[in-house]
MINULUM-327903 format. One record per residue (C-alpha): x, y, z. Coordinates in nm, 2 decimals, decimal comma, padded with zeros to 4 digits. Example, Ala and Ser with C-alpha at 12.3 -4.5 7.8 and 13.67 -1.06 7.14 Angstrom:
- X:Y:Z
- 01,23:-00,45:00,78;
- 01,37:-00,11:00,71;
% end
This chain:
- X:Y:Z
- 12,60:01,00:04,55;
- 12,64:00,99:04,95;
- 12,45:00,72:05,05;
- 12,49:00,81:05,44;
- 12,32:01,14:05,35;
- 12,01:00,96:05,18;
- 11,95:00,74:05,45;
- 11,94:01,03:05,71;
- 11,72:01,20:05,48;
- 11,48:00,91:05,42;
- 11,50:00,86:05,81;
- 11,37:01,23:05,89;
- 11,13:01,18:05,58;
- 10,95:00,90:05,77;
- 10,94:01,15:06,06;
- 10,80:01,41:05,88;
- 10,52:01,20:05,71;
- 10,40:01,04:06,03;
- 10,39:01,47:06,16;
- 10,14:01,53:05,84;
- 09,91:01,25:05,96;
- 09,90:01,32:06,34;
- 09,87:01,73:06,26;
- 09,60:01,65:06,00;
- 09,43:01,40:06,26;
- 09,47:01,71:06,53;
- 09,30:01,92:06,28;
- 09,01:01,71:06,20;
- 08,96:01,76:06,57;
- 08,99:02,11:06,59;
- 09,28:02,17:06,71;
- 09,58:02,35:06,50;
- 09,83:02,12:06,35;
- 10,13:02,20:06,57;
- 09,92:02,00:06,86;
- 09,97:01,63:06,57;
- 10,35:01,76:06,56;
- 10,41:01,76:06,93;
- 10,25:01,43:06,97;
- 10,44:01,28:06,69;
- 10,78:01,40:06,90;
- 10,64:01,22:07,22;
- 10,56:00,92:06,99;
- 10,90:00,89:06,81;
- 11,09:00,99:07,14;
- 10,88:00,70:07,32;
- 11,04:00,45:07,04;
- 11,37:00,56:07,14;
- 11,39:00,73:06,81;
- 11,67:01,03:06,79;
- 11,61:01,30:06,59;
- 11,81:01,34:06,28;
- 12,06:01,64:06,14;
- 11,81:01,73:05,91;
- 11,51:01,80:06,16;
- 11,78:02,01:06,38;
- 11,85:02,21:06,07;
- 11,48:02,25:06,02;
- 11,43:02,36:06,36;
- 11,69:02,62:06,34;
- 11,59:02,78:06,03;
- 11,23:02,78:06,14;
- 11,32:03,00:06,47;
- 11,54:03,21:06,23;
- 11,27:03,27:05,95;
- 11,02:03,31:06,26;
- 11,19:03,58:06,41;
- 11,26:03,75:06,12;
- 10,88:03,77:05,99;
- 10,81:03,90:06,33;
- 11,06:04,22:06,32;
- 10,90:04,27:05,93;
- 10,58:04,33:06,11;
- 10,73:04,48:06,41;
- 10,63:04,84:06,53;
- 10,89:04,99:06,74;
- 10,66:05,24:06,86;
- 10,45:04,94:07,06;
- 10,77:04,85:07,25;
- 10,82:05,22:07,43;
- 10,47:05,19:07,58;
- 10,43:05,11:07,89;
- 10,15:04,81:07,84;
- 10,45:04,66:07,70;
- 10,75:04,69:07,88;
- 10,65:04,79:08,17;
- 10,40:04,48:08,22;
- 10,66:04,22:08,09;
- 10,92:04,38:08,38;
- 10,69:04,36:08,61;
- 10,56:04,01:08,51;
- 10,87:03,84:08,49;
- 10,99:03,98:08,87;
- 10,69:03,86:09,00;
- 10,64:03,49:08,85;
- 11,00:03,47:08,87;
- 11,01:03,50:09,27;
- 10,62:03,37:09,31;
- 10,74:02,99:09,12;
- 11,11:03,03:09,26;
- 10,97:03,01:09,60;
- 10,74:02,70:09,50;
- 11,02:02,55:09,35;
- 11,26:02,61:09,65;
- 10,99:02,48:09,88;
- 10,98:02,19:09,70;
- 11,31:02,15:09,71;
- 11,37:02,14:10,07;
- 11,10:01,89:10,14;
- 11,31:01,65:09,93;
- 11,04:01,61:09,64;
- 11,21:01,41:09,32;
- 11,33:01,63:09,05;
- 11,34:01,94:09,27;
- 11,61:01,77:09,58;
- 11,91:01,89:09,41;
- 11,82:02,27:09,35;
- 11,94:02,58:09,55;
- 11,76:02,86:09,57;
- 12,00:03,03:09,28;
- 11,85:02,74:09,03;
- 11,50:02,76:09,16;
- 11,46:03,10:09,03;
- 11,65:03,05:08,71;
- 11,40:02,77:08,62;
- 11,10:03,04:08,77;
- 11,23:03,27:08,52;
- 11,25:03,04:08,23;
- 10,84:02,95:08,33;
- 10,79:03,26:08,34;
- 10,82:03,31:07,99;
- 10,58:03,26:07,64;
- 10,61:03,13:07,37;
- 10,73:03,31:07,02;
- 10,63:03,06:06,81;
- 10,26:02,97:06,96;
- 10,19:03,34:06,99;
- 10,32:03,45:06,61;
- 10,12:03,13:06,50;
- 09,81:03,19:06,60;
- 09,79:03,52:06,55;
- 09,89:03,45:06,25;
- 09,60:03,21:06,16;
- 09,35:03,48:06,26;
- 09,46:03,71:06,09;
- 09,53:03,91:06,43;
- 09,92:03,99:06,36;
- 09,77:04,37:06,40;
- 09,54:04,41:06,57;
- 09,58:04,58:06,94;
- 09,57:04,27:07,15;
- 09,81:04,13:06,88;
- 10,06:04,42:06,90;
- 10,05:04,41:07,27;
- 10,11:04,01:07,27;
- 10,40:04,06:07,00;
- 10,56:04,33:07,19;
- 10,57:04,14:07,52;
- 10,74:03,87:07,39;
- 11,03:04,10:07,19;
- 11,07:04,20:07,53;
- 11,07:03,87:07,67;
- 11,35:03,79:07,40;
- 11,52:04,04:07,50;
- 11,53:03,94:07,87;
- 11,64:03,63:07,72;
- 11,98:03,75:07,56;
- 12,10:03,91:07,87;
- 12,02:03,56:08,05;
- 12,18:03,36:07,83;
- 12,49:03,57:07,79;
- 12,50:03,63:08,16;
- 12,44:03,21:08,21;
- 12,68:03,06:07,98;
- 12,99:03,32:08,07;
- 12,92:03,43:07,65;
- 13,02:03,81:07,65;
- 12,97:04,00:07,32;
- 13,29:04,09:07,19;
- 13,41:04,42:07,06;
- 13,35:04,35:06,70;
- 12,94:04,35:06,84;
- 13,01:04,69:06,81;
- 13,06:04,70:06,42;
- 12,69:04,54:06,40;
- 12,55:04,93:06,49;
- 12,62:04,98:06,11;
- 12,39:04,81:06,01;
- 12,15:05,11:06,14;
- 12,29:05,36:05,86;
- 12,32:05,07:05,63;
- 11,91:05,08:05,66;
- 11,88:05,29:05,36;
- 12,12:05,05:05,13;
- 11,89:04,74:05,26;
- 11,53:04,89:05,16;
- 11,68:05,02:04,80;
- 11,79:04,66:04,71;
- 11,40:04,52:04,83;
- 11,30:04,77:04,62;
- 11,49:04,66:04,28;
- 11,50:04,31:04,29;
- 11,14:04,25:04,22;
- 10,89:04,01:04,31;
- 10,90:03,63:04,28;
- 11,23:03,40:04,37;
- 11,45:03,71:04,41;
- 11,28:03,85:04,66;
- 11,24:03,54:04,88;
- 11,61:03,45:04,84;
- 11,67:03,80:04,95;
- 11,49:03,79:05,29;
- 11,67:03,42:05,35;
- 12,01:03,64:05,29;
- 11,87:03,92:05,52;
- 11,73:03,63:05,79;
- 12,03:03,39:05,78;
- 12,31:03,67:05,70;
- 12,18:03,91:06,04;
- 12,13:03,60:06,25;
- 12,56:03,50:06,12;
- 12,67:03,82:06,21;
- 12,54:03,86:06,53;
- 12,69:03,52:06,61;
- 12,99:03,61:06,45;
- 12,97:03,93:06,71;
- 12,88:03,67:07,03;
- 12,56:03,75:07,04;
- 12,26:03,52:07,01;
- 12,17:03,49:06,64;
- 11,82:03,48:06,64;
- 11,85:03,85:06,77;
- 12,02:03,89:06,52;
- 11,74:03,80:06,26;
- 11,46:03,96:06,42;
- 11,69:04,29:06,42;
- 11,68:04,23:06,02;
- 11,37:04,22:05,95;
- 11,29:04,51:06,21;
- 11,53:04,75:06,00;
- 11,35:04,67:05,63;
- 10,98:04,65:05,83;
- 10,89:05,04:05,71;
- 10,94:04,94:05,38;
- 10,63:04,92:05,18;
- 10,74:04,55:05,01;
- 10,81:04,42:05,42;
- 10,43:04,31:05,37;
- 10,51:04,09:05,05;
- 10,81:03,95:05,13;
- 10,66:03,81:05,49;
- 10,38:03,66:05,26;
- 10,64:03,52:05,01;
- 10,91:03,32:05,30;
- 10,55:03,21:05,47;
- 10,56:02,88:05,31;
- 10,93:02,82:05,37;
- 10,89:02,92:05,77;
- 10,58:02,73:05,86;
- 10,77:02,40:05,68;
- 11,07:02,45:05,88;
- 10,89:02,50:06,20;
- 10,75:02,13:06,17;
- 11,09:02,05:06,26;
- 11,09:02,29:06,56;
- 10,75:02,11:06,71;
- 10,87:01,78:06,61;
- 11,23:01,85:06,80;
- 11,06:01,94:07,12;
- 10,89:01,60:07,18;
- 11,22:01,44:07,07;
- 11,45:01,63:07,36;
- 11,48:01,38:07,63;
- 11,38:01,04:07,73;
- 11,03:00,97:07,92;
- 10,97:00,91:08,25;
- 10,70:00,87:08,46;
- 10,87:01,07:08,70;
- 10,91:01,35:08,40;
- 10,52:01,30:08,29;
- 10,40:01,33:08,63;
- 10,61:01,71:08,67;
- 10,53:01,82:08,38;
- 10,15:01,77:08,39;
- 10,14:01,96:08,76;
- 10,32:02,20:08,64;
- 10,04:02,29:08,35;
- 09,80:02,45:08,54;
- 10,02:02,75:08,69;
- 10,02:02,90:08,36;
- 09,70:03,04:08,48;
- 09,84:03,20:08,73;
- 10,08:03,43:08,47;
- 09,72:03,46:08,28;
- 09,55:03,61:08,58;
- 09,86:03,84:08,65;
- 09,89:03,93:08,30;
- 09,52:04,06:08,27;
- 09,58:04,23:08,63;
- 09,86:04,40:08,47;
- 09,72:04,53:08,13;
- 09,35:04,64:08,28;
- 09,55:04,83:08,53;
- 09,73:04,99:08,27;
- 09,44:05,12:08,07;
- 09,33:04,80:07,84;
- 09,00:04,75:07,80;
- 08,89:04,37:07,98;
- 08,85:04,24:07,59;
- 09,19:04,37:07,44;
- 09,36:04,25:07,78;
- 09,20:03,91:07,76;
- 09,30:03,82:07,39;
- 09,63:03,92:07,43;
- 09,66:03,70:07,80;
- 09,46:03,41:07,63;
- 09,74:03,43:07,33;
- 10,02:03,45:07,64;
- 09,84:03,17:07,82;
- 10,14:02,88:07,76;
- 10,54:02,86:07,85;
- 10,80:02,88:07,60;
- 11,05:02,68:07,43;
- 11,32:02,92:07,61;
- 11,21:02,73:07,90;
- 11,39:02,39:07,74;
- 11,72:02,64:07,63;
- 11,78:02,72:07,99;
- 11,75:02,32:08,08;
- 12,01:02,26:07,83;
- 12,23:02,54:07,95;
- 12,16:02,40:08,33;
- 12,19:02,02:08,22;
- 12,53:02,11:08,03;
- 12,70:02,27:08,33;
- 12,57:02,03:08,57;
- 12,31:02,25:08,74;
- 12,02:02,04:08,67;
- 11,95:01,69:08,59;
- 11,89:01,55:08,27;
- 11,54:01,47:08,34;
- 11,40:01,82:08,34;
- 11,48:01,86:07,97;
- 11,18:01,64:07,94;
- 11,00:01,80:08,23;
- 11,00:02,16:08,05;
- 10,90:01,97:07,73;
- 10,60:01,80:07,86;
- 10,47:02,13:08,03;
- 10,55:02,33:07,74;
- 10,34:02,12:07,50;
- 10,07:02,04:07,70;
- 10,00:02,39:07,76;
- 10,01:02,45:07,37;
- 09,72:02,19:07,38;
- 09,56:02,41:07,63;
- 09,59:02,73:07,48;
- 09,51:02,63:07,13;
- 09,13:02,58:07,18;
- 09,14:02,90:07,45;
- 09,27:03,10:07,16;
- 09,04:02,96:06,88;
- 08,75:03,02:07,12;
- 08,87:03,39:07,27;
- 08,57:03,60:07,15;
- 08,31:03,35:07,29;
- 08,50:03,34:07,63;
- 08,52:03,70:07,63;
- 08,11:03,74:07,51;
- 07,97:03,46:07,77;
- 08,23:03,59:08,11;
- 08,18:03,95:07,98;
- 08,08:04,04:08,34;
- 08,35:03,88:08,50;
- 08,59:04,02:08,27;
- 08,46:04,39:08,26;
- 08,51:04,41:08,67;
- 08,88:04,44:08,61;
- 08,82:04,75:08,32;
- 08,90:05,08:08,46;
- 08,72:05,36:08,33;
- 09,01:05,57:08,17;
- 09,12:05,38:07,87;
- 09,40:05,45:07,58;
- 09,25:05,65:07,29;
- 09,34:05,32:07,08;
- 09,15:05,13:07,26;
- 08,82:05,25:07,28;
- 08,49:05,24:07,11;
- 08,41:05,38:06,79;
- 08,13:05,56:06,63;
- 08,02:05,48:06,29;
- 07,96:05,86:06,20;
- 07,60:05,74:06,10;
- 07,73:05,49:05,83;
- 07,48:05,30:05,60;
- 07,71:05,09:05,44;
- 08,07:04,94:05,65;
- 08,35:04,77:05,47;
- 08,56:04,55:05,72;
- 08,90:04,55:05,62;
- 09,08:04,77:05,43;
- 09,35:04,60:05,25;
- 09,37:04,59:04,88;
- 09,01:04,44:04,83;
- 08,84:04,61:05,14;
- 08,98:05,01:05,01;
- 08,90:04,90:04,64;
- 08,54:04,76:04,77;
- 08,55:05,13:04,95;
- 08,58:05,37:04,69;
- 08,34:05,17:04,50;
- 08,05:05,19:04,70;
- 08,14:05,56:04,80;
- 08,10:05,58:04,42;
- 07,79:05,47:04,38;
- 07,62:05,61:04,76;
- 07,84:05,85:04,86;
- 07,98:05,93:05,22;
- 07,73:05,72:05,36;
- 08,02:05,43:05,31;
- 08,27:05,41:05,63;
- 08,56:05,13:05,61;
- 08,70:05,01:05,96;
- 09,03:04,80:05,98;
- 09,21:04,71:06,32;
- 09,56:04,85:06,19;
- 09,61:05,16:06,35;
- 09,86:05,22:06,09;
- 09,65:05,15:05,77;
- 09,36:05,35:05,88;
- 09,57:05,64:05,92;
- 09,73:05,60:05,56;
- 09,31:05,60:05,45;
- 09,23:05,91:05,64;
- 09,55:06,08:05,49;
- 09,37:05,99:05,16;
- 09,06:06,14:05,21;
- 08,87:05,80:05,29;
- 08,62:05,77:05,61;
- 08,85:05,50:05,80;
- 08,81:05,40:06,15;
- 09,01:05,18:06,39;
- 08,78:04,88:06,53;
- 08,80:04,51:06,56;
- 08,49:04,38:06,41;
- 08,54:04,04:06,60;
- 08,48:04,30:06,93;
- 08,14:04,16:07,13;
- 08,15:04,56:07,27;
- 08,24:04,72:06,89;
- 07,91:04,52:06,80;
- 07,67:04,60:07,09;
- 07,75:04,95:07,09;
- 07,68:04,94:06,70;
- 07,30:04,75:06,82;
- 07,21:05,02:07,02;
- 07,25:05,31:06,75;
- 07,39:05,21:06,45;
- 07,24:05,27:06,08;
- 07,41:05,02:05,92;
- 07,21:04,83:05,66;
- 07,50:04,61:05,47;
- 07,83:04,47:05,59;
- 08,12:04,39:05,38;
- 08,38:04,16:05,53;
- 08,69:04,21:05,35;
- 08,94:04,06:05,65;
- 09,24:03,88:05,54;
- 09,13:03,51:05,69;
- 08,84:03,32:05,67;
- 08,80:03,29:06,08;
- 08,84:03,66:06,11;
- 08,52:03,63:05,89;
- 08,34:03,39:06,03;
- 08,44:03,57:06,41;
- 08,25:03,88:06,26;
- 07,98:03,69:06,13;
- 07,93:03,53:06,47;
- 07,91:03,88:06,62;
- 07,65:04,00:06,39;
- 07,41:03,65:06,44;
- 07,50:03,77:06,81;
- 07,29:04,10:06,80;
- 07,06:04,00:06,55;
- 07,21:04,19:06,21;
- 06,90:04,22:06,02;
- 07,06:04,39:05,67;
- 07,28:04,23:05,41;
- 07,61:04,06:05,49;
- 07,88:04,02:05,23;
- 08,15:03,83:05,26;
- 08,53:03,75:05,04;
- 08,63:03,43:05,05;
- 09,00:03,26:04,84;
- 08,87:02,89:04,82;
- 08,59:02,74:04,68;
- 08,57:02,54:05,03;
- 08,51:02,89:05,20;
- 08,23:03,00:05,04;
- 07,99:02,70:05,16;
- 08,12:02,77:05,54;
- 08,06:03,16:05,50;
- 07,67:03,12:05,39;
- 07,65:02,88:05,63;
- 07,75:03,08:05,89;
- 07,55:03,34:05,81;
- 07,65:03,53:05,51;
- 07,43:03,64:05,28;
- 07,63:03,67:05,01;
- 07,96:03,54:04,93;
- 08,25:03,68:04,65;
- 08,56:03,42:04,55;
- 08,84:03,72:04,48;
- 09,03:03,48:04,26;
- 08,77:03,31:04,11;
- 08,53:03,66:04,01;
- 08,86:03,87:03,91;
- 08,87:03,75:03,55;
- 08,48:03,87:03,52;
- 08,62:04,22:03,68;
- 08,89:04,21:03,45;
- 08,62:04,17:03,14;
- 08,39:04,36:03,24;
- 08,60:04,63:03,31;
- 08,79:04,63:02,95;
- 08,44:04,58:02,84;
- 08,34:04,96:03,02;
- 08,64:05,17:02,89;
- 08,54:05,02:02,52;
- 08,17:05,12:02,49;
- 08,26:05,46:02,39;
- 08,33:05,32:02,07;
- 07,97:05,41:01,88;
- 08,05:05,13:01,66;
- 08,03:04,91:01,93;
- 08,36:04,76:01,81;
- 08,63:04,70:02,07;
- 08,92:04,98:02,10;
% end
């Protein structure tokens, strides 16, 4: 046995371990885990602890597996409009010459840190603030349940784009020119019909999770293979299997595997540099300007037809810098553009805003509900036809969610009441596959304050069936509903035991356990096809 390789792993066990107790401490607190990661960085970095081989080969597999899971649930379609690319060009130009003139001022009063940069390096660290992060945004979004939704798509897209401002940077930066073997990685375009015929033989279970690592780590090789950056490389993997109808299951099946090697992505960032007061005092000022890309992204997306709500989620999930921020330091420390020091500047800002934006984002619907005024002054009247309110057709009965238990819950009750039954779902996508199948589907966000009040005002709906994917997608709805007063019956799904006490308590009247009440579906409904039997005796 190599006994070097033990003690590095026990070493980066220890890490590890202390990163479960400080993100299940930030948790207790409400805040998400990632916050407990950071801080054990800052904690370990403050020892004078390095980081080990093992939590750099975390971190890069966690970026890798990120990415990936992002182009599986990546619409193409969202990048082409112009809420999306239009808005991040014009967002980047402007933060990019708004903080590179800060920084430049700064510079030539002689303030520390900033003494030593030109105006050429001034902008090149505006553009890296003026960026988001990937891995915050996907999280979160993530955690809600929110992957697609609008303001999701919108956030997802803007960052794509942002990545792939980032390529041409970085390939423009370090002198790194593709080669002319890039060129060979266009067949993997026509090679897109060989790629969803294997997902669709190999099954479920191991296979198909060690067949996304091979499509993940096997894109993001070639494309370094072909000089460019290898996380493109993934993401374009993922994006060329995302049609397929497994994309869904394999994105559940490697979500284990990604969220585990992320740790070692959070963990990494508090470990980059060493601390300085000098560092700590930067980074903290420079916290607060991430307000000002928040205000210009909501300036941007009303003006392009958003409604104030959808523009406001998608800025609040925005609302922090990115860990690209820390790659350009690297590149500017390693060429001798920078000093050292701002490694640790870019680190501090980055995770401090995280801690900023994590309650914003867990709070959105509340900020949007209470500063509904404020926000609504920025709404213009004409509005995308995706993005507007929705009438529910006179509706008795509305099932939330229409994903395997929400369409089943669906043709049940249309069953048993007929078309008084109406099923909304914020994938644009899936509610068009419904109403291709006869079904009454509708596209709404049932966490939407407006959805809701317009509902108040007219609405016949006497029970609500929350079928949403995550529990505080639930509970966001329920909130809504104790908002306006819901006076009918509120049903609710729930996967843990734990859930069901929080649903009732927040409001639901009653509550269904999917895994626990399937094997009383599953008898009851062998059960039904046997009573035909006049014997009574099971056939």
């Amino acid at each position: 046995m190599d006994f070097e390789w033990v003690a590095i792993a026990l070493g980066d066990v220890a890490w590890i371990t202390l990163a479960f107790f400080l993100g299940f401490l930030a948790r207790l607190i409400g805040l998400p885990p990632l916050v407990g990661f950071l801080a054990t960085g800052f904690i370990l970095n403050y020892l004078g602890i390095a980081s080990g081989e093992m939590l750099h080969k975390l971190a890069d597999l966690g970026i890798t597996l990120l990415l990936f899971t992002v182009g599986l649930k990546l619409n193409l379609k969202v990048l082409i409009r112009q809420q999306v690319w239009l808005v991040t060009a014009l967002h980047i130009s402007f933060i990019t010459v708004l903080f590179g003139a800060a920084i430049y001022a700064l510079a030539l009063i002689s303030v520390p840190l900033f003494a030593d940069l030109d105006l050429k390096f001034s902008l090149m660290l505006a553009f890296a603030l003026s960026f988001s992060s990937t891995v915050f945004v996907v999280k979160s979004l993530e955690g809600k349940g929110e992957m697609k939704s609008l303001h999701g798509r919108i956030a997802i897209g803007i960052l794509v784009m942002q990545d792939l401002a980032a390529v041409i940077f970085l390939a423009a930066s370090t002198g790194k020119i593709p080669s002319l073997w890039a060129l060979l990685l266009l067949l993997l375009i026509p090679l897109r019909p060989l790629f969803h015929h294997l997902l669709q033989i190999i099954g479920h279970g191991e296979l198909l999770i060690l067949y996304g690592l091979v499509l993940a780590l096997g894109g993001a090789e070639l494309f370094e293979l072909g000089g460019v950056k290898d996380d493109l490389g993934a993401l374009i993997m993922g994006v060329l299997i995302s049609t397929h109808p497994k994309s869904a299951e394999m994105s559940k099946s490697m979500l284990g595997f990604k969220d585990l090697f992320l740790v070692g992505f959070f963990l990494s960032i508090g470990m980059s540099g060493q601390l300085s007061l000098e560092a700590l005092i930067i980074g903290l000022l420079l916290v607060p300007f991430v307000f000002v890309k928040s205000a210009l992204f909501i300036a941007l997306m009303t003006h392009f037809k958003l409604r104030a709500r959808t523009s406001l989620l998608a800025t609040l999930n925005l609302t922090n810098y990115s860990e690209f921020g820390l790659i350009v330091a690297a590149i500017g420390v390693t060429n001798g553009w920078l000093d050292g020091a701002w490694l640790v500047v870019i680190a501090i800002a980055l995770s401090v805003s995280f801690v900023v934006a994590a309650p914003l984002n867990s709070n959105d619907d509340r900020i949007y509900s209470r500063f509904k005024g404020f926000w609504m002054r920025f709404q213009r009247k004409e509005r995308l036809p995706d993005d507007t309110l929705l009438d529910t057709l006179g509706a008795t009965i509305a099932v939330f969610g229409m994903g395997r238990v929400g369409s089943g819950a669906y043709d049940k009750m249309r069953e048993l009441h007929g078309e008084t039954v109406v099923g909304i779902d914020f994938d644009a996508e899936l509610v068009k596959h419904h109403q291709a199948k006869g079904r009454k589907a509708l596209h709404g966000d049932p966490s939407d304050a407006d959805f809701w009040e317009k509902m108040e005002q007219k609405h016949s709906i006497k029970l609500v069936m929350l079928a949403l994917p995550k529990l505080q997608a639930n509970l966001d709805a329920l909130e809504q509903l104790q908002q306006i007063s819901f006076t009918g019956r509120i049903a609710a799904t729930a996967r843990f035991p734990d859930e069901e006490a929080v649903l009732r308590q927040s409001g639901a009247t009653e509550v269904f356990n999917i895994y626990t009440e399937a094997g009383a579906g599953f008898a009851e409904h062998v059960e039904r096809k046997a009573r035909p039997d006049e014997a009574g005796s099971l056939v």
